[in-house]
PDB file of N, CA, C and O in Angstrom, chain B, residues numbered from 101:
ATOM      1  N   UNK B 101     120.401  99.122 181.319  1.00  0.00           N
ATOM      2  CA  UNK B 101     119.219  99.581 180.604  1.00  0.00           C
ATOM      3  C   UNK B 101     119.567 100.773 179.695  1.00  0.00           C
ATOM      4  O   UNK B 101     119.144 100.866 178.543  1.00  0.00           O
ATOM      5  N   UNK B 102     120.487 101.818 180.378  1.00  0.00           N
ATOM      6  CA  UNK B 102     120.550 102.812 179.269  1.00  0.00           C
ATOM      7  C   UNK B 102     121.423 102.444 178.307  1.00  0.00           C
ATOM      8  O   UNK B 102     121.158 102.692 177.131  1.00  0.00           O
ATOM      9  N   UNK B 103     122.681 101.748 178.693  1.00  0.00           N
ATOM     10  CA  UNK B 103     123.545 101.150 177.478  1.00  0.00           C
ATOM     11  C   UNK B 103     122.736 100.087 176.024  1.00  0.00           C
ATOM     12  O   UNK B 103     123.413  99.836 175.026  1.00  0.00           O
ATOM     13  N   UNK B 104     121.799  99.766 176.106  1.00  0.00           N
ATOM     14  CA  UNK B 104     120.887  98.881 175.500  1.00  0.00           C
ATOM     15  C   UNK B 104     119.841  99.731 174.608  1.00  0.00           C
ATOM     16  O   UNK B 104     119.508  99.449 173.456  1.00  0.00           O
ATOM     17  N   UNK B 105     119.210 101.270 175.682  1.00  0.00           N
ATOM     18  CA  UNK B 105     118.716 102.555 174.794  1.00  0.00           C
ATOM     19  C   UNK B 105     119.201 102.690 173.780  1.00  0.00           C
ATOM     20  O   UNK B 105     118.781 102.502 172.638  1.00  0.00           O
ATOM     21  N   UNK B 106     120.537 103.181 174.341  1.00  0.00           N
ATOM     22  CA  UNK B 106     121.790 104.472 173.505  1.00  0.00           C
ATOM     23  C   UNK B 106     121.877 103.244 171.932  1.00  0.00           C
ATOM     24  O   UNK B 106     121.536 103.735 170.856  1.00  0.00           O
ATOM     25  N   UNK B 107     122.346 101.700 171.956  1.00  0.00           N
ATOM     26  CA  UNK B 107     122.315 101.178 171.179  1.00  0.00           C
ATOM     27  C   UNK B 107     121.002 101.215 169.846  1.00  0.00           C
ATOM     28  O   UNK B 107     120.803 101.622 168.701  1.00  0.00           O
ATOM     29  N   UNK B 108     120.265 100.374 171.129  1.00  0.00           N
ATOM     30  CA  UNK B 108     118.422 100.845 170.107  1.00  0.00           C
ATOM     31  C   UNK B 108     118.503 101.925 169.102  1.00  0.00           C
ATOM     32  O   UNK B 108     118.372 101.775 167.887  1.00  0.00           O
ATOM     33  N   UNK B 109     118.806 103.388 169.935  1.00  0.00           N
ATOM     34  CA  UNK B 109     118.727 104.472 169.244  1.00  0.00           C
ATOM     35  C   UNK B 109     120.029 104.646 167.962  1.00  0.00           C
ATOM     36  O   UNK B 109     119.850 105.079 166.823  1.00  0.00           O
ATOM     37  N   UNK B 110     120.887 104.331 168.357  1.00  0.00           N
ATOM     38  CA  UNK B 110     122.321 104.115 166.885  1.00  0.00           C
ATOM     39  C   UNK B 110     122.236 103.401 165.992  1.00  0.00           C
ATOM     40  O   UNK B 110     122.775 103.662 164.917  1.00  0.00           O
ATOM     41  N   UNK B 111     121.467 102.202 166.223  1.00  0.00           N
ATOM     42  CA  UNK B 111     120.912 100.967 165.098  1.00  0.00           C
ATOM     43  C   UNK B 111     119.760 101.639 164.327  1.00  0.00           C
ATOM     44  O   UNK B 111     119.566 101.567 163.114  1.00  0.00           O
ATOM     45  N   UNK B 112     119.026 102.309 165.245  1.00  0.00           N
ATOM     46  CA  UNK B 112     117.468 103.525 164.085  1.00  0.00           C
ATOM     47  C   UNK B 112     118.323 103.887 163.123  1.00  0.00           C
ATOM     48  O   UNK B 112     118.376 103.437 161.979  1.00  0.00           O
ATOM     49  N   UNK B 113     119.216 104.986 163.777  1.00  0.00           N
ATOM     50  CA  UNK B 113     120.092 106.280 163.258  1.00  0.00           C
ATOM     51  C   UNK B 113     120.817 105.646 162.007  1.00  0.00           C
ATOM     52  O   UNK B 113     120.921 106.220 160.924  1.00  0.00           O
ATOM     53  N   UNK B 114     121.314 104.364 162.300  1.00  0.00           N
ATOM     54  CA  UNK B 114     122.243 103.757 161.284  1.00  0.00           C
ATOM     55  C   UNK B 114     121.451 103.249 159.929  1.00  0.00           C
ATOM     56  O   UNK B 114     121.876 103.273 158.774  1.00  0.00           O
ATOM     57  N   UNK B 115     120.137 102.767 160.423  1.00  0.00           N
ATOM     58  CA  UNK B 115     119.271 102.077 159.023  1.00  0.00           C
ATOM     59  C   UNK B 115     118.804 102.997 158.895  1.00  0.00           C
ATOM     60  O   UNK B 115     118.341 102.792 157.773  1.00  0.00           O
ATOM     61  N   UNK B 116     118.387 104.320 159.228  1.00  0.00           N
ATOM     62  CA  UNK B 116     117.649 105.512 158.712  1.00  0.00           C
ATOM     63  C   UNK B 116     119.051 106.641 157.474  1.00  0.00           C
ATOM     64  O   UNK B 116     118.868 107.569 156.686  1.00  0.00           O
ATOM     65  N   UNK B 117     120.253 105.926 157.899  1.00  0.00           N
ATOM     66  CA  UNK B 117     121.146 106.661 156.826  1.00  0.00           C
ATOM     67  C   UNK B 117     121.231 105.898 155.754  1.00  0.00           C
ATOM     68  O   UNK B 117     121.098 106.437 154.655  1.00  0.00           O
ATOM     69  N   UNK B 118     121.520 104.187 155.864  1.00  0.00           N
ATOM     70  CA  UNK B 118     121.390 103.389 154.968  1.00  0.00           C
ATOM     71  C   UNK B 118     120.165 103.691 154.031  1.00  0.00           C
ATOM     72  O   UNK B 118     120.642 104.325 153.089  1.00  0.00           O
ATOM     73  N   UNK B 119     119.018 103.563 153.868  1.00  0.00           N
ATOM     74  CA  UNK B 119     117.795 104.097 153.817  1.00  0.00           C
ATOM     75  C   UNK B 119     118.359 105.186 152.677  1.00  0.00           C
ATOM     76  O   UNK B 119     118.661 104.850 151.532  1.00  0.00           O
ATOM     77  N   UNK B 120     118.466 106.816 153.298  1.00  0.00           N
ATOM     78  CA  UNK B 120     118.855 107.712 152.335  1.00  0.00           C
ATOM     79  C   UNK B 120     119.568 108.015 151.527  1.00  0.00           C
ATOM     80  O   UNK B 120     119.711 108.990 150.788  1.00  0.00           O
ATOM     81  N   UNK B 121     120.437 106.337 151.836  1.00  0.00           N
ATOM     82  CA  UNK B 121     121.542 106.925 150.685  1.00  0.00           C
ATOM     83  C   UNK B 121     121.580 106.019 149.886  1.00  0.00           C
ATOM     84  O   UNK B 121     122.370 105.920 148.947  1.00  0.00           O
ATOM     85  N   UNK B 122     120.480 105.058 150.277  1.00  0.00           N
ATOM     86  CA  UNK B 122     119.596 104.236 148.623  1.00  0.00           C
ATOM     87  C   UNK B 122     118.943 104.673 148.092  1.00  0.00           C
ATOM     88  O   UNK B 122     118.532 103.974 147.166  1.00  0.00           O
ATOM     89  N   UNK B 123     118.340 106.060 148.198  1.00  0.00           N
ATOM     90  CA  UNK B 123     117.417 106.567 147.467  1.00  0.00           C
ATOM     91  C   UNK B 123     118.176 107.902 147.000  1.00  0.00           C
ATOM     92  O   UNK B 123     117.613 108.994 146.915  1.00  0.00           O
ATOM     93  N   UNK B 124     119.660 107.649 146.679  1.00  0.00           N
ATOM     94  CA  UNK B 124     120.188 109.222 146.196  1.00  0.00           C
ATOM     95  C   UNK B 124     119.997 108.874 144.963  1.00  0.00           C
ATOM     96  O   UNK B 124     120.000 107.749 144.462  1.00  0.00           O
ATOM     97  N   UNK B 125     119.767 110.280 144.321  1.00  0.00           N
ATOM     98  CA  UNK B 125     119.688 109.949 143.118  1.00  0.00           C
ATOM     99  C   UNK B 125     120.772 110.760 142.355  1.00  0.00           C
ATOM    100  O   UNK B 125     120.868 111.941 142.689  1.00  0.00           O
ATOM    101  N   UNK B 126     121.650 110.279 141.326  1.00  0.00           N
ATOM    102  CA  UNK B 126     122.491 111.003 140.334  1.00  0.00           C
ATOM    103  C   UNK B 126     121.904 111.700 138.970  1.00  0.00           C
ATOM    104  O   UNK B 126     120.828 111.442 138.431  1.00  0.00           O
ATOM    105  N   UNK B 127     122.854 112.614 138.569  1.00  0.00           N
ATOM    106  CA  UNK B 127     122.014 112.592 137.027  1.00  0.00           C
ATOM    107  C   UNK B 127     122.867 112.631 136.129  1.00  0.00           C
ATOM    108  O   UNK B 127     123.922 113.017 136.633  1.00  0.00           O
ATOM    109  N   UNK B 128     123.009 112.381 134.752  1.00  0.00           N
ATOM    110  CA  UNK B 128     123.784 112.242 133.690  1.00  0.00           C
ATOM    111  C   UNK B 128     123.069 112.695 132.574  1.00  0.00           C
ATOM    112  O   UNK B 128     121.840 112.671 132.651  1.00  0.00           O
ATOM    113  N   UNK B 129     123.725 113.196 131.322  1.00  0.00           N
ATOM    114  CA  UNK B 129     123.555 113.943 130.364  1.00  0.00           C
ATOM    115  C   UNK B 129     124.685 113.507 129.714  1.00  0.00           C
ATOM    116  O   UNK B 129     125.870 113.524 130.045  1.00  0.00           O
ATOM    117  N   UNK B 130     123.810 112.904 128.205  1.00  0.00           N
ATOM    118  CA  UNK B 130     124.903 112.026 127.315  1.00  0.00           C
ATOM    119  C   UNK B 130     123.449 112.187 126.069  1.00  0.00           C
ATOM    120  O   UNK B 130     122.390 112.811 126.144  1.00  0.00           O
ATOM    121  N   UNK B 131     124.155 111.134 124.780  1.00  0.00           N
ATOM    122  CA  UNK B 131     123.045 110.985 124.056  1.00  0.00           C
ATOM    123  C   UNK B 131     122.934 109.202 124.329  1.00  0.00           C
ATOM    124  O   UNK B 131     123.747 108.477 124.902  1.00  0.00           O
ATOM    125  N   UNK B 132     121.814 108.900 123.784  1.00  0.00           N
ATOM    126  CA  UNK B 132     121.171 107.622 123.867  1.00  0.00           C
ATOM    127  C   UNK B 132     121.695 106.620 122.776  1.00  0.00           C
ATOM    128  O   UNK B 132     121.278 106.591 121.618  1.00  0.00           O
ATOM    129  N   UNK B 133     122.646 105.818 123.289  1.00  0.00           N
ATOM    130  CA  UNK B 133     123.097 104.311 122.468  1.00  0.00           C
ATOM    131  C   UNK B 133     122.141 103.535 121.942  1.00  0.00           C
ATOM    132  O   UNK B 133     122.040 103.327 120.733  1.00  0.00           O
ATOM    133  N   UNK B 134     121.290 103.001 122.928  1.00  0.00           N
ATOM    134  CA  UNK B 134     120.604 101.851 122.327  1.00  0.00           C
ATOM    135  C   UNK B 134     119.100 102.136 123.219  1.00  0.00           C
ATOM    136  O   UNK B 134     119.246 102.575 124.359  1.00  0.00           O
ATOM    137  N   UNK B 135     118.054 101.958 122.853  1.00  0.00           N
ATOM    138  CA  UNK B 135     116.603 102.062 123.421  1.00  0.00           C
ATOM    139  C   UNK B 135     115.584 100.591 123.229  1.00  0.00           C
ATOM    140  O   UNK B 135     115.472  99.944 122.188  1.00  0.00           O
ATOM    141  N   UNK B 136     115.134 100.401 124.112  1.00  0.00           N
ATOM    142  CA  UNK B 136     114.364  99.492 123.500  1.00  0.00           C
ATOM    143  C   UNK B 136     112.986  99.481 124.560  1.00  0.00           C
ATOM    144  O   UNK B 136     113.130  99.444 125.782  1.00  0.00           O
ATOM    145  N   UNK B 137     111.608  99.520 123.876  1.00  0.00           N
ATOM    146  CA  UNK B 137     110.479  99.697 124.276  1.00  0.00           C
ATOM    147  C   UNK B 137     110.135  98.760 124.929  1.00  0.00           C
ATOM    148  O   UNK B 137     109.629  98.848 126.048  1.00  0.00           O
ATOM    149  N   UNK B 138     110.315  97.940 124.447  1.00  0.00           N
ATOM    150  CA  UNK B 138     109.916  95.899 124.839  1.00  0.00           C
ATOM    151  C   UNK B 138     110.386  95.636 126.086  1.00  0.00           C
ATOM    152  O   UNK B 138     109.845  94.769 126.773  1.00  0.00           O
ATOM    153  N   UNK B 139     111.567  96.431 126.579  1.00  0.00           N
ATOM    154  CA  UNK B 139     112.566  96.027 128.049  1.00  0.00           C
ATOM    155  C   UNK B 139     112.428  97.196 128.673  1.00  0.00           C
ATOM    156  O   UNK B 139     112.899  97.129 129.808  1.00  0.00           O
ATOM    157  N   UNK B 140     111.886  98.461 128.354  1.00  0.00           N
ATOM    158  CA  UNK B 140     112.050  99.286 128.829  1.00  0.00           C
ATOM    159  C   UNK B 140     112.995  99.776 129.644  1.00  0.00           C
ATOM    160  O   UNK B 140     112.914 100.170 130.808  1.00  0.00           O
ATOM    161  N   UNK B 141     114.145  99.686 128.703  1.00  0.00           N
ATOM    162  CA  UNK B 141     115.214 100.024 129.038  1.00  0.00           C
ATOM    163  C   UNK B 141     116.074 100.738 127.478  1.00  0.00           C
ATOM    164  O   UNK B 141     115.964 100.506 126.274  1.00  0.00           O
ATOM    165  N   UNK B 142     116.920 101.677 128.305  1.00  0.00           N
ATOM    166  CA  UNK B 142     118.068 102.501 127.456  1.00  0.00           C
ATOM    167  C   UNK B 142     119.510 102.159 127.694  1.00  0.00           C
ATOM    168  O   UNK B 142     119.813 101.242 128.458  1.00  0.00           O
ATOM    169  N   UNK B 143     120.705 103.118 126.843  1.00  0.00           N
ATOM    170  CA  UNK B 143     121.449 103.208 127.448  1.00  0.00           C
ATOM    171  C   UNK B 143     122.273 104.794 126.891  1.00  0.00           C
ATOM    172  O   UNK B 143     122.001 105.146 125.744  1.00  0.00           O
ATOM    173  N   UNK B 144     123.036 105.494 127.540  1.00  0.00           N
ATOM    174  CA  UNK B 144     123.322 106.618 127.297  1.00  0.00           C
ATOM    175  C   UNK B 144     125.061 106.433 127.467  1.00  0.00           C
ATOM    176  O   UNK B 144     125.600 105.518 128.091  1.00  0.00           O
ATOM    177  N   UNK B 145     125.608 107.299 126.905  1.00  0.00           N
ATOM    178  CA  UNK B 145     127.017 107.542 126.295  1.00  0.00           C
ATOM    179  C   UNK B 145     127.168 108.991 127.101  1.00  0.00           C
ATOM    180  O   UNK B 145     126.419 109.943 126.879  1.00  0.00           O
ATOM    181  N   UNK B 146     127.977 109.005 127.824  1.00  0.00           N
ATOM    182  CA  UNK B 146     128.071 110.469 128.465  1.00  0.00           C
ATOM    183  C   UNK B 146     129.405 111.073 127.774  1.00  0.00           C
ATOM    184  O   UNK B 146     130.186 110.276 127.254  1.00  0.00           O
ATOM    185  N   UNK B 147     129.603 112.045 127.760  1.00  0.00           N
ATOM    186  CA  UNK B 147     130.880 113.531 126.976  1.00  0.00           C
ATOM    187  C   UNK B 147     131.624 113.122 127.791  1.00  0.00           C
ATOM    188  O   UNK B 147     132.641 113.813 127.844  1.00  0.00           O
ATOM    189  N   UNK B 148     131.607 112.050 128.690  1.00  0.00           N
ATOM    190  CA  UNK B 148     133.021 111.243 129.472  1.00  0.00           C
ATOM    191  C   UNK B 148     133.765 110.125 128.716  1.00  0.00           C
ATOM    192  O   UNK B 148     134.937 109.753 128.789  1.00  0.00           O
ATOM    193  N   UNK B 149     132.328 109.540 127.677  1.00  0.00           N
ATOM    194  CA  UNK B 149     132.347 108.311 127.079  1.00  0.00           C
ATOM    195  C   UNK B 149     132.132 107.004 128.387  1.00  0.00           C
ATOM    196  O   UNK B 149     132.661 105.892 128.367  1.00  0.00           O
ATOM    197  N   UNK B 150     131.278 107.511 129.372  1.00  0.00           N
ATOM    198  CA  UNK B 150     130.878 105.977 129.853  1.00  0.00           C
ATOM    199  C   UNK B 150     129.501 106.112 129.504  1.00  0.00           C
ATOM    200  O   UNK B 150     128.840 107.074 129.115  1.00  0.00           O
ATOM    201  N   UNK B 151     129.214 104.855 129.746  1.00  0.00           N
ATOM    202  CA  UNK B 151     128.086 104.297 129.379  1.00  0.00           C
ATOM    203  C   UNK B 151     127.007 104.093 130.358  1.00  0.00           C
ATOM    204  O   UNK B 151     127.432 103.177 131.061  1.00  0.00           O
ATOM    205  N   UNK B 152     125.972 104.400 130.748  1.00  0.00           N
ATOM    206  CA  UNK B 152     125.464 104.151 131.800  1.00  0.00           C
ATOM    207  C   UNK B 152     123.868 103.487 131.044  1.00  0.00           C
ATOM    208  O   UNK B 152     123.239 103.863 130.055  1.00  0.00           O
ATOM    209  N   UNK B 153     123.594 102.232 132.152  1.00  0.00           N
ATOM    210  CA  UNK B 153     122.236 101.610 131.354  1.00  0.00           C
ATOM    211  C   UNK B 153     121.235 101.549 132.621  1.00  0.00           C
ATOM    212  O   UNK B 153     121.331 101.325 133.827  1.00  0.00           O
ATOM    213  N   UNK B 154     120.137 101.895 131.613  1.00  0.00           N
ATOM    214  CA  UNK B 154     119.306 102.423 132.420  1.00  0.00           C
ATOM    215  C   UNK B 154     117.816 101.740 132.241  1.00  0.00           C
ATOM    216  O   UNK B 154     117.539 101.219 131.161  1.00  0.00           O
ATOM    217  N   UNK B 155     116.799 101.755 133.395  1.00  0.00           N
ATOM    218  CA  UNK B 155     115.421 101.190 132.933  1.00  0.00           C
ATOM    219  C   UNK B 155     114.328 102.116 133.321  1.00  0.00           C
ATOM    220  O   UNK B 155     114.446 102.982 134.188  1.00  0.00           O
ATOM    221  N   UNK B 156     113.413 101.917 132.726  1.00  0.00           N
ATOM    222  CA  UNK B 156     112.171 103.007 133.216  1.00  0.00           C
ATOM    223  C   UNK B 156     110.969 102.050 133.580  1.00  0.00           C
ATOM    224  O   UNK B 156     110.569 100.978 133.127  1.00  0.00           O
ATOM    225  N   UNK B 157     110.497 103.032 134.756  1.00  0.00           N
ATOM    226  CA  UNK B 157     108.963 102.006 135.548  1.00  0.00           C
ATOM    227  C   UNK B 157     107.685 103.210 134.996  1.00  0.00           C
ATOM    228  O   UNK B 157     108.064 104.105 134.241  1.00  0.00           O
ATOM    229  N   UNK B 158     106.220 103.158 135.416  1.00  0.00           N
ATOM    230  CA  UNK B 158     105.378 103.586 134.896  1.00  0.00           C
ATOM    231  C   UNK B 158     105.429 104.901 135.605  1.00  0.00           C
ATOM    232  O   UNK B 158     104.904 105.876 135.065  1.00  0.00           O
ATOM    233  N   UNK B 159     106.000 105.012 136.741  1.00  0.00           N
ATOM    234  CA  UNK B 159     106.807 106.409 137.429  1.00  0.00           C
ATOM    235  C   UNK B 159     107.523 107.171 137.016  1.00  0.00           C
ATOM    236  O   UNK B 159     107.544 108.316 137.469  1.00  0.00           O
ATOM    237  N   UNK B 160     108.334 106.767 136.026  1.00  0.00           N
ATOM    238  CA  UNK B 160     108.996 107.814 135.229  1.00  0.00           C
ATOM    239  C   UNK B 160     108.826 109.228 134.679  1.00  0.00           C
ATOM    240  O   UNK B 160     107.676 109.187 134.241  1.00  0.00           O
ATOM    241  N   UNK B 161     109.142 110.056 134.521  1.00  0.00           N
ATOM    242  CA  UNK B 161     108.656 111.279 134.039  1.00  0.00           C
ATOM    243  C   UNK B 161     109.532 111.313 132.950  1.00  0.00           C
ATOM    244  O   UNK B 161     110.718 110.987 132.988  1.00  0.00           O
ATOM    245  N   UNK B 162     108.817 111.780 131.829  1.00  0.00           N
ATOM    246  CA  UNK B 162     109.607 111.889 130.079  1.00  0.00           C
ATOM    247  C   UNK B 162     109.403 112.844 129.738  1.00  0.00           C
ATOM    248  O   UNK B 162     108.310 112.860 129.174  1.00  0.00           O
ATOM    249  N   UNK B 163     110.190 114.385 129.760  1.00  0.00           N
ATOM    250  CA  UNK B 163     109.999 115.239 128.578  1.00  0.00           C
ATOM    251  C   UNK B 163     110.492 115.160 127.464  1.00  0.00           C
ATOM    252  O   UNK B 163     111.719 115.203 127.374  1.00  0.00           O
ATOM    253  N   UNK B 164     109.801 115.042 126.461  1.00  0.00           N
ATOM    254  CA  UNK B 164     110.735 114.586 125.128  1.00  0.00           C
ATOM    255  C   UNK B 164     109.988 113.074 124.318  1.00  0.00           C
ATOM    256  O   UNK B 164     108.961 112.452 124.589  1.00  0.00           O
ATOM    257  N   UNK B 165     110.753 112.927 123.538  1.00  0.00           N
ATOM    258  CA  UNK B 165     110.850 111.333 122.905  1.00  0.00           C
ATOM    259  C   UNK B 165     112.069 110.880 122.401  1.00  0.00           C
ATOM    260  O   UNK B 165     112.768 111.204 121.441  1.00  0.00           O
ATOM    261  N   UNK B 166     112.157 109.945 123.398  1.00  0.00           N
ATOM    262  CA  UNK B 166     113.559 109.243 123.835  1.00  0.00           C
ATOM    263  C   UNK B 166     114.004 108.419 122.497  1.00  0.00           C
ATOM    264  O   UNK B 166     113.097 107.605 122.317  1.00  0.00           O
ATOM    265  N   UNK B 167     114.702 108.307 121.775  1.00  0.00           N
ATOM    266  CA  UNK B 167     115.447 107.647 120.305  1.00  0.00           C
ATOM    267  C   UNK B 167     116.481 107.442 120.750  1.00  0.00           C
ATOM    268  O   UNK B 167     116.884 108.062 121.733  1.00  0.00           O
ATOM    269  N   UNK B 168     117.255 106.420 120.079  1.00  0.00           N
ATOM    270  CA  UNK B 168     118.389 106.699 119.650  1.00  0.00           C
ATOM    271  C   UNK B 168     119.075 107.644 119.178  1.00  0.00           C
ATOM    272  O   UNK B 168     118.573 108.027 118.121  1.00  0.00           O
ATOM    273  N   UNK B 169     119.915 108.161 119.433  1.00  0.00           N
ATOM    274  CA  UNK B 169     120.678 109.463 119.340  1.00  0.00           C
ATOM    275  C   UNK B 169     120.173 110.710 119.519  1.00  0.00           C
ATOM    276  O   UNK B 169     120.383 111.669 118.776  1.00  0.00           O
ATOM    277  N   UNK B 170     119.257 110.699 120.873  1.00  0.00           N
ATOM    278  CA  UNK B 170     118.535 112.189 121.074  1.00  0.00           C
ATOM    279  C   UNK B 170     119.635 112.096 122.459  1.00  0.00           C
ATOM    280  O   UNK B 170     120.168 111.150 123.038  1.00  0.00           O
ATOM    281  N   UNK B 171     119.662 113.769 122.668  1.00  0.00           N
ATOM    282  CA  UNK B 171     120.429 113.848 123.563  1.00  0.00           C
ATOM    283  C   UNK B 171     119.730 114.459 124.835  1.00  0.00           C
ATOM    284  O   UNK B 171     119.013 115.451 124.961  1.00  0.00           O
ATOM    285  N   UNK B 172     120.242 113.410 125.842  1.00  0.00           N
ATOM    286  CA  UNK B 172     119.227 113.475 126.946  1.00  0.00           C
ATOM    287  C   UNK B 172     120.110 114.145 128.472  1.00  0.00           C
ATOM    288  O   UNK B 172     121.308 114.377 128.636  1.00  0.00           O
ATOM    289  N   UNK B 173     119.083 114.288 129.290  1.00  0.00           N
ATOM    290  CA  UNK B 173     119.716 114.421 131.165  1.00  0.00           C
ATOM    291  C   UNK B 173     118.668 113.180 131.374  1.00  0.00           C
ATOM    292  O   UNK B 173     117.669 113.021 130.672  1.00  0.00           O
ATOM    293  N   UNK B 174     119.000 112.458 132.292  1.00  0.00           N
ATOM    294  CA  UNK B 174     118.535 111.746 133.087  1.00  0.00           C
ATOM    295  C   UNK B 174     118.836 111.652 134.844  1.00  0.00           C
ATOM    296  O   UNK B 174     119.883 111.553 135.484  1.00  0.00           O
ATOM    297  N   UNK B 175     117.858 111.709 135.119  1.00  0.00           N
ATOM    298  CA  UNK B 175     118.447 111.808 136.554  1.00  0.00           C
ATOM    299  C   UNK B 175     117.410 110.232 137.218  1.00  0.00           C
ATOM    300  O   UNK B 175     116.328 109.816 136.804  1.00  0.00           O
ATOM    301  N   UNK B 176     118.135 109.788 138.148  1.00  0.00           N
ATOM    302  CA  UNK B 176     118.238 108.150 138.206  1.00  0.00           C
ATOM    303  C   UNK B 176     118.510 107.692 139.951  1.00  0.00           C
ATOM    304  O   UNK B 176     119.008 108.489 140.746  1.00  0.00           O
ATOM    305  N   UNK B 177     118.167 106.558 140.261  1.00  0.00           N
ATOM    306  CA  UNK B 177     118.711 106.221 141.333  1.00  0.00           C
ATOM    307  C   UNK B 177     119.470 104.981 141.088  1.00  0.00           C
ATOM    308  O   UNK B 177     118.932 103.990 140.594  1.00  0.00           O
ATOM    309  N   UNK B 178     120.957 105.030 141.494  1.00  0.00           N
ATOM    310  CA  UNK B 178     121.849 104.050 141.457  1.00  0.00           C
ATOM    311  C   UNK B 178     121.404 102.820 141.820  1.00  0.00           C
ATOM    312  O   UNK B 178     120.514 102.847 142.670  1.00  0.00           O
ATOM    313  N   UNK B 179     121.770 101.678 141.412  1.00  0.00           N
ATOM    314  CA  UNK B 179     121.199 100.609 141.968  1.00  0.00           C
ATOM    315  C   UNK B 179     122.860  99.560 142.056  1.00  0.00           C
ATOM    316  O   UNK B 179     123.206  99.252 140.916  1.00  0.00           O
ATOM    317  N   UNK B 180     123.609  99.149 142.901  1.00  0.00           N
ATOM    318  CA  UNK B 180     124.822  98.181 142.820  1.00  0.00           C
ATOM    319  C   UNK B 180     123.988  97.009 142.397  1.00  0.00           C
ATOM    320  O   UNK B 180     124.259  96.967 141.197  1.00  0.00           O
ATOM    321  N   UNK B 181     123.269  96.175 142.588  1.00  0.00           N
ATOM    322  CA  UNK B 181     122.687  95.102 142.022  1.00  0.00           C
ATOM    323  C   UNK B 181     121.920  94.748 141.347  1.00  0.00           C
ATOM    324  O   UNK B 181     121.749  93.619 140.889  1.00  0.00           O
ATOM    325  N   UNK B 182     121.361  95.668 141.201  1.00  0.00           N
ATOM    326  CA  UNK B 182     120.692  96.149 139.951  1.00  0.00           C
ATOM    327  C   UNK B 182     120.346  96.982 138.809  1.00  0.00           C
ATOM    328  O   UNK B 182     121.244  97.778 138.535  1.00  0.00           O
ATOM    329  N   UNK B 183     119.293  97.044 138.040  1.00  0.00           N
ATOM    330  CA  UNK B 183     119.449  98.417 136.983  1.00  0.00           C
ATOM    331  C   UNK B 183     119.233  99.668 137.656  1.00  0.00           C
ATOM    332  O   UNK B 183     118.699  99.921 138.736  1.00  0.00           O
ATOM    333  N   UNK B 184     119.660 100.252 136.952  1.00  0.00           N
ATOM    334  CA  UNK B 184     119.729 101.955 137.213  1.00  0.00           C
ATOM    335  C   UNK B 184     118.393 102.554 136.743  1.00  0.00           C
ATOM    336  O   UNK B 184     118.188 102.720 135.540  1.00  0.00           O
ATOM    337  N   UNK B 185     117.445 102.891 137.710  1.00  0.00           N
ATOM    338  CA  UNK B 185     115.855 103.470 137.608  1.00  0.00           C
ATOM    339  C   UNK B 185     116.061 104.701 137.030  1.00  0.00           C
ATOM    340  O   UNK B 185     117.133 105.211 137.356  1.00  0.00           O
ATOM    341  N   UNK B 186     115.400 105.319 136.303  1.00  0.00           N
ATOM    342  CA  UNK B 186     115.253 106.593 135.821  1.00  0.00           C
ATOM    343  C   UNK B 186     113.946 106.967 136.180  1.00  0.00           C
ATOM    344  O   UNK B 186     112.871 106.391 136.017  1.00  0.00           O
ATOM    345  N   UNK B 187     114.342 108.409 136.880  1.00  0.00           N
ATOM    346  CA  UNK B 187     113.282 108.882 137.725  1.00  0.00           C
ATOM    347  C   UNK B 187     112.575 110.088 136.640  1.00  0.00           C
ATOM    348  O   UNK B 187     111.391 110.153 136.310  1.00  0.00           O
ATOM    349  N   UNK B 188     113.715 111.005 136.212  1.00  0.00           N
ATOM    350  CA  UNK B 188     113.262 112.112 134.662  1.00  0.00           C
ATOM    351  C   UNK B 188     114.187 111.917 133.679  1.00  0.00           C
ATOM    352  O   UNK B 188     115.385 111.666 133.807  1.00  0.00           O
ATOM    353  N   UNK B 189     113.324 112.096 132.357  1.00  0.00           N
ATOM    354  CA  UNK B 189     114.280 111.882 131.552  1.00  0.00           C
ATOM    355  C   UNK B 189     113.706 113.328 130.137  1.00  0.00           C
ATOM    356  O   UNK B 189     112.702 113.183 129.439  1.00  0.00           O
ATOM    357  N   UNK B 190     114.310 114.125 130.087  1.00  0.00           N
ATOM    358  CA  UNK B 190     114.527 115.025 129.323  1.00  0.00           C
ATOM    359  C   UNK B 190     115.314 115.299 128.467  1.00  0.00           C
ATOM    360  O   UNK B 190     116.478 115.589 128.744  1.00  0.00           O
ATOM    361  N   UNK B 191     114.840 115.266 127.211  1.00  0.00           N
ATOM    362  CA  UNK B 191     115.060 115.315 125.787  1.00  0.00           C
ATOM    363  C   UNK B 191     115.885 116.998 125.508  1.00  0.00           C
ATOM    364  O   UNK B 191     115.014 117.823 125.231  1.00  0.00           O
ATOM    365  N   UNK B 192     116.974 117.473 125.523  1.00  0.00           N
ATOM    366  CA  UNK B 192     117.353 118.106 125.043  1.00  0.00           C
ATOM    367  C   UNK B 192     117.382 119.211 123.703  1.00  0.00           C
ATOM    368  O   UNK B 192     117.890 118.325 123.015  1.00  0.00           O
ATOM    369  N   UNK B 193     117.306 120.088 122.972  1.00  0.00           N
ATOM    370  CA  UNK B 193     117.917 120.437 121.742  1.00  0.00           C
ATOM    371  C   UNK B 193     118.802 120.693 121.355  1.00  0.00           C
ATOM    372  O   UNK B 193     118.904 120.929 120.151  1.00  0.00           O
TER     373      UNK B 193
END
């Protein structure tokens, strides 16, 4: 019975880390490649030169107005199988 607990309780522990570390979020600061309203989606060029592409939901937070070649931070939650959510996205000067 307690060997069967101790498990119960490591399987919580284990999907409760899985869990937080789908919802990390990164951020990047680049200017904006390509935008498009219709897909609601971007993509940004970072001072590394990668490229990171990105989509926005009605959750998003925007300071700014996002163009082509405005230079932005975005901060985002990774997605491996999918697009990359943008959580803020702030317009630079």
């Amino acid at each position: 019975m307690k060997k069967n607990t101790v498990a119960f309780v490591m399987s919580i522990a284990v999907a409760a880390a899985v869990a937080s570390a789908a919802e990390k979020t990164v951020s990047v600061t680049g200017v904006v490649e390509s935008y498009s309203a219709a897909s609601h989606a971007f993509t940004v060029k970072t001072e590394a030169g990668e490229t990171v592409s990105l989509v926005w939901t009605k959750e998003t937070k925007f300071n700014g107005v996002v163009a082509q070649g405005a230079r932005v931070t975005v901060r985002f939650t990774p997605r491996a199988g999918g697009p990359n959510v943008a959580q803020t996205v702030g317009v630079l000067k």
